[in-house]
N, C-alpha and C positions, 0 to 999 in steps of 0.2 A: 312216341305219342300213340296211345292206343284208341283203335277205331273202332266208332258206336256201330251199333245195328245196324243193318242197311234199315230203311224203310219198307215196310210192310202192306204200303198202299200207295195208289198210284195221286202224284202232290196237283198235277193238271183236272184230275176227274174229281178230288175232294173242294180243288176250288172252286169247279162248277155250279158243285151242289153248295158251297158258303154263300154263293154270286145266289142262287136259289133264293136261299137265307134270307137276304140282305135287301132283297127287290123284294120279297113278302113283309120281311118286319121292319125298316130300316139301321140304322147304323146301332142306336142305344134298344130297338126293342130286340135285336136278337142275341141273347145269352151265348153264353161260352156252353151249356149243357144244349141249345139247341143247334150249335151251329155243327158242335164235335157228332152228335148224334145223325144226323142229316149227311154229316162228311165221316161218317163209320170209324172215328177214332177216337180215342181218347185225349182229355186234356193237355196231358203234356206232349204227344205227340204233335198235335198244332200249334204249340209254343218252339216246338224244335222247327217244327216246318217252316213254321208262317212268321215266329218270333212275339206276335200278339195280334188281339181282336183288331185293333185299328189297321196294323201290314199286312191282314187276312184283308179287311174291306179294300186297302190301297190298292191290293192285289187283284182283289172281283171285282173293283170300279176298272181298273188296266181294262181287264177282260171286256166288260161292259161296254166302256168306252171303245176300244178296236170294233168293238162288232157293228157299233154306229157309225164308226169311220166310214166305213166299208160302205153304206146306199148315202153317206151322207156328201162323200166327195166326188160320188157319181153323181150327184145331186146339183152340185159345183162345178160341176164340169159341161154342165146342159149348156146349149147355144144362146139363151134367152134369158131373163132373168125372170121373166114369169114362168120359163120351165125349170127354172134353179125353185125357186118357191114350194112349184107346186110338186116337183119331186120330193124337196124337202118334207113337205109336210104331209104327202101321202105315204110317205116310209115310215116318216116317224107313225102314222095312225096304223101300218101294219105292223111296224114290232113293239107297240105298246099293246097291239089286241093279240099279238103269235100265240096261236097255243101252247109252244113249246115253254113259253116263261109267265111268269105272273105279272098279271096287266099291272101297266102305267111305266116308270120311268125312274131306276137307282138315280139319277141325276136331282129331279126332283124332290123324289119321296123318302132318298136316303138321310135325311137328318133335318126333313122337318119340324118333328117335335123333340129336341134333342137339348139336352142341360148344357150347361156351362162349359164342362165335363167334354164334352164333343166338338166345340168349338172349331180345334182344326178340321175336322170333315168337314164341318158345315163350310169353312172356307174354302177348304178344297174342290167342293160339290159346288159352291157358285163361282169359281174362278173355271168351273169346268163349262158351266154354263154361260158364263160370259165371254170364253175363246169361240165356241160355237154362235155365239150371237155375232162376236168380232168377225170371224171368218166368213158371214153371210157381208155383213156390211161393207167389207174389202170387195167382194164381189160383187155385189150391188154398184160399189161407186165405181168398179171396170165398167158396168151395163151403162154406166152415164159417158165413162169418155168411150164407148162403141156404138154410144148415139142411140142403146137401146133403153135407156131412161132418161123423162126430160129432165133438163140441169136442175131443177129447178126443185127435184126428187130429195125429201130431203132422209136420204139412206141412213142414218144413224134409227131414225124414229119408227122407218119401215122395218130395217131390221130389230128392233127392239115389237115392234107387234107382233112380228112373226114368230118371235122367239115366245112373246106372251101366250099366243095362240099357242105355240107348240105343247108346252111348259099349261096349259091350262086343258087339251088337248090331254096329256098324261093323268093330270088330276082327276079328269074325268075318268079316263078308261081303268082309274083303280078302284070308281068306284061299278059302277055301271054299264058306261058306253060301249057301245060294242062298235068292230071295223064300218059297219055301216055307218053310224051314228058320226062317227072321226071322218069320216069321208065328206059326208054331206057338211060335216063345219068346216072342209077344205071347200069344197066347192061353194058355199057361202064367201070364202077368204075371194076365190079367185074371180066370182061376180064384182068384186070391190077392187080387183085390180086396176091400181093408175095407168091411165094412156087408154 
């Protein structure tokens, strides 16, 4: 069996910069010419790499996703469920505003305006969103049997606004909003908290 090239560029630093890609144009507006140029290689080399455009994004969503795991299950793990919340959604307003990435949120904005053609990301990107929403809601109903929410909480609906907030929260900071701005609509959130 004879063996190709080694690879000539490093496959973890090229996915960074497609993850780049991918949270500035989403899934259908970034081209195979912008994504290979951005990730210093040529076309067939990120077809050896990555295998194609959609295992390039499954792969910058992975990434994406870990790095929101990371403040989002510290965020889960707070003693209260109004400091579950409000962790939640001052994280999310910091790394939707980070300098280091382009505002707003791949979850949201990666296949919003997306044809037919895209379908599975779009599924993929709301099943991503809907574990995140699920994962608060499990929590939430622990805050009711530790008697830190009344029974009466009805947690499916709270965590579905939180999640709106968040998920609207992004929309914003891709246009406009800056960390202030995401902050002040958390502390708006948490004037409104029940109990």
């Amino acid at each position: 069996m004879a063996l190709g090239r080694p690879r000539a560029f490093d496959t973890e630093e090229a996915l960074g910069k497609a993850l780049v890609v991918f949270q500035r144009k989403g899934y259908e507006g970034s081209s195979i010419a912008e994504l290979t140029e951005a990730m210093g290689i040529n076309p067939p080399s990120l077809y050896a790499a990555f295998g194609s455009k959609e295992e390039l994004f499954r792969k910058a969503l992975a990434r994406y996703v870990g790095i929101r795991k990371d403040f989002s299950r510290d965020a889960l793990d707070a003693p209260t469920a109004r400091e579950v919340v409000e962790r939640l959604l001052r994280g999310t307003a910091d790394q939707l505003t980070d300098p280091q990435s382009p505002p707003g949120c791949l979850l949201v904005q990666g296949a919003l305006s997306c044809g037919d053609a895209a379908e599975p990301i779009k599924k993929e990107l709301c099943l991503r969103r809907v574990a995140e929403e699920v994962a608060l809601r499990h929590r939430l109903e622990r805050a009711i049997e530790e008697g830190d929410l009344p029974k009466t909480t009805d947690v499916a609906g709270l965590a579905r606004y939180i999640a709106t907030v968040s998920q609207g929260m992004a929309v914003q900071a891709a246009g406009t909003a800056t960390r202030a701005d995401l902050h002040a609509v958390v502390d708006a959130v948490m004037r409104g908290w029940p109990g």
